[in-house]
N, C-alpha and C positions, 0 to 999 in steps of 0.2 A: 718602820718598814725597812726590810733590805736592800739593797742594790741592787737585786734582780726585782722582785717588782717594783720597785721606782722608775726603770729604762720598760719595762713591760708597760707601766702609763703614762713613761714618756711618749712611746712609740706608737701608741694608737690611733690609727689611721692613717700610721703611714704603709703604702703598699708592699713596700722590699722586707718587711720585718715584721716578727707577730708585737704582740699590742695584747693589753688588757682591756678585755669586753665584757661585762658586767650585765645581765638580762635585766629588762625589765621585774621579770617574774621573783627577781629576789629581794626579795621585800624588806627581808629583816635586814637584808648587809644594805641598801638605801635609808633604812630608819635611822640607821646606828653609825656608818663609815663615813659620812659627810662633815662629821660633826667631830668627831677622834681627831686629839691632840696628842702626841707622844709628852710622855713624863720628863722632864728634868732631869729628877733624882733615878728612878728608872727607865730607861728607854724604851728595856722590852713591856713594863705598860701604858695605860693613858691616862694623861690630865685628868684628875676630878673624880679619879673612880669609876669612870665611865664605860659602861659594857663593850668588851670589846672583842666579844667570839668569832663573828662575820668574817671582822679584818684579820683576826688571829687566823681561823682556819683558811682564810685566802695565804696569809704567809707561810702557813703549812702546806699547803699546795703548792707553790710556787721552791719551795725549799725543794721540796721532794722531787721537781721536775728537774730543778737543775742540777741535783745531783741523784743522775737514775739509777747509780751502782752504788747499794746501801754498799753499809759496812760487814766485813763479812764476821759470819763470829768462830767464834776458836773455842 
């Protein structure tokens, strides 16, 4: 995980600051994210092989937010 969502599930529930909130309705990233160990050897995957889309496209979300000015291209 990054540093931005790591302080995003620090921060949840606290009122001065946003927070990572996670629905009920999302099934698949509760099937799968409770359980995701990051790699050793790779950090950007996880332990054992283990599917890791949910979480991935969460830290693609959260990439994207905190930096809202892509790069520009030339």
């Amino acid at each position: 995980m990054d540093g931005h969502l790591r302080q995003l599930m620090a921060d949840a529930g606290k009122l001065d600051k946003p927070g990572l909130y996670v629905s009920d309705a999302c099934g698949y990233f509760w099937q799968t994210a409770p359980f995701i160990a990051r790699s050793i050897t790779k950090p950007e995957d996880c332990e054992g092989g283990r599917i890791d889309h949910g979480v991935d496209a969460l830290r693609y979300h959260t990439i994207q937010k905190v930096n809202p000015h892509p790069q520009r291209e030339f």
